[in-house]
N, C-alpha and C positions, 0 to 999 in steps of 0.2 A: 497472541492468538493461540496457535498450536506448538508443537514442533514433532520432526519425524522420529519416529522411533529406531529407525532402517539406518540414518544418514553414514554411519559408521561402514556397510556395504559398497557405496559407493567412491570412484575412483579420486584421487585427490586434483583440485583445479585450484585456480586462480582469483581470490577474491577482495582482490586488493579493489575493484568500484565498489564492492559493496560496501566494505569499511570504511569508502573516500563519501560516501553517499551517509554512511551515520556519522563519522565524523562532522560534517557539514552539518546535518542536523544537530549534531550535540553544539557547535562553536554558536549558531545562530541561536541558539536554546539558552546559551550564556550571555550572550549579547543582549539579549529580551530581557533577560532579567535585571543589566544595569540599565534601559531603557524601554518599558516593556512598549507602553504606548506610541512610541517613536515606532519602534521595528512591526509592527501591528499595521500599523499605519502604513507603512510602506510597503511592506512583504504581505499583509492578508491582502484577500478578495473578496471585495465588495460589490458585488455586482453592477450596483448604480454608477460606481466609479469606476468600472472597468474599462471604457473608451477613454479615460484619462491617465489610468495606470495599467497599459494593455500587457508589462510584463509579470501583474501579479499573478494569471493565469497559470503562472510556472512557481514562480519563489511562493507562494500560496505552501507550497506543498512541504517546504523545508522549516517554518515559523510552528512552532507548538505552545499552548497558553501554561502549561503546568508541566511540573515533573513528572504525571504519572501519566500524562498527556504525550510525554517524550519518551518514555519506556516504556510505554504498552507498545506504540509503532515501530521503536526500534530492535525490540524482542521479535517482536512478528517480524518486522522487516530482512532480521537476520535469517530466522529460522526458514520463512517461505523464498527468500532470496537467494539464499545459499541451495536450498534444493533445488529451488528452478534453473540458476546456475548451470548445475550440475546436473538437468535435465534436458537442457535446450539452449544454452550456451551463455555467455555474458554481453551477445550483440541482442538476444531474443531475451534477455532479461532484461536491459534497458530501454529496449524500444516497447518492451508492456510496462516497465515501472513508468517513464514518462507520458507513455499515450494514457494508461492509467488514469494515470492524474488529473490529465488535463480533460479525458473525457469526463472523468468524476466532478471537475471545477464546471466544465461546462456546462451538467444538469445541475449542479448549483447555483452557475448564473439564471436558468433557464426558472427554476423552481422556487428557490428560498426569496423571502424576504427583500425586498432589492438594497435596502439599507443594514444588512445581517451582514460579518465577515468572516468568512469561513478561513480557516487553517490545519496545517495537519497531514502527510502522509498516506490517509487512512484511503483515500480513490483511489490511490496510486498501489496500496500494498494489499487492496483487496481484488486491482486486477489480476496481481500476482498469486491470491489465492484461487481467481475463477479460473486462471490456466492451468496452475496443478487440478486444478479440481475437476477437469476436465481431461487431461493428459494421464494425471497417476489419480484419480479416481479412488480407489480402492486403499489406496496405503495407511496403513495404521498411523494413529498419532494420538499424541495424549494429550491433555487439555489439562491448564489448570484445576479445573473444577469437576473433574469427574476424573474417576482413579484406573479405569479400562482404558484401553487402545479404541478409538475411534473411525471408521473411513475419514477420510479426509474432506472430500465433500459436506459430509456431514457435521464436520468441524466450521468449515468454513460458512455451511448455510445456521450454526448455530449461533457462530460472530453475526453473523449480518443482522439477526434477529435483533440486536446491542444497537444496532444502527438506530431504532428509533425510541431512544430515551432520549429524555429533554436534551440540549445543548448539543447534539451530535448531528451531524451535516449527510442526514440518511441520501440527500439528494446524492452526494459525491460519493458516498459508497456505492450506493446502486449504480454510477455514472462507470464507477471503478470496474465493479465485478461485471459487469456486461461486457465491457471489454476485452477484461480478462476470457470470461468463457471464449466470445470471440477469438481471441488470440491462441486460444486451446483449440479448440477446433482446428484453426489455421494450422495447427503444430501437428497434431492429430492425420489430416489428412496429406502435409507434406512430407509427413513422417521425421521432421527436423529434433527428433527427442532422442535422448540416447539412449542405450536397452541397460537396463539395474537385473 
């Protein structure tokens, strides 16, 4: 997606879930590839199948189809995780990467296809960009594809825009970044954010 231009100002923490959370996704990302149809199978979300496989709502999130599938989320992942981290802590980072998700999975069940299988990070790490994007608003970032600093917001409603090319599960993004703004808010008005 993005990443901060700032992140160097801020104070040094602890990001050993973060790297526990791509790891996971890299090992499962390996394992797909000596089985890909088996691990699809069991870890995507299908929605028609969802009362019969009620834990894919969660491992949904950790299964990617390609490798550029698994590096675009894990780039983002790092870079908006690590900030939000470092903005509102590693309890308020994981309860928006997992509510994330699952709200992103859930207007998936709700919208797509009911025989489509959704996989992929991407609900879960675009909550995590609607609480920056709501919290640090303003902060510069740079994007691959345009060579200025960015708001961040701006960055983030430009990803989203990606969301409705073919193959890509706009439902769980949108399901994502609602949350996320939500979460921002929530952060915003309890002032659970640290000062940069």
């Amino acid at each position: 997606m993005a990443y901060n231009c700032l992140m160097r100002t801020y104070r040094a923490v602890n990001l050993n879930v973060l790297w526990f959370l791509i790891a996971l996704n890299v090992l499962i990302f390996i394992i797909t590839l000596l089985r890909a149809e088996a691990v699809i199978n069991l870890l995507g979300l299908t929605p028609a199948l969802l009362s019969k496989q009620p834990w894919t709502i969660v491992t949904s999130m950790f299964a990617h189809g390609s490798l550029w599938h698994l590096l675009l989320n894990m780039i983002s992942l790092y870079f908006l995780g690590s900030f939000l981290i470092r903005a509102a802590g590693e309890k308020s980072f994981l309860a928006i990467f997992f509510l994330g998700g699952v709200a992103g999975n859930i207007l998936f069940t709700l919208l797509a296809y009911p025989y489509s299988t959704g996989i992929g990070a991407s609900g879960a790490i675009f909550a995590l960009g609607g609480a920056l994007a709501v919290v640090v608003p303003r902060v510069p970032v740079f994007m691959l594809f345009i060579p200025v600093p960015v708001p961040l917001w701006v960055a983030i409603m430009i990803f989203f825009l990606f969301s409705f090319l073919p193959s890509i599960a706009w439902q769980a993004h949108l399901g994502g970044l609602l949350l996320g703004l939500t979460a921002g808010l929530i952060l915003r008005r309890t002032r659970q954010i640290h000062s940069f």
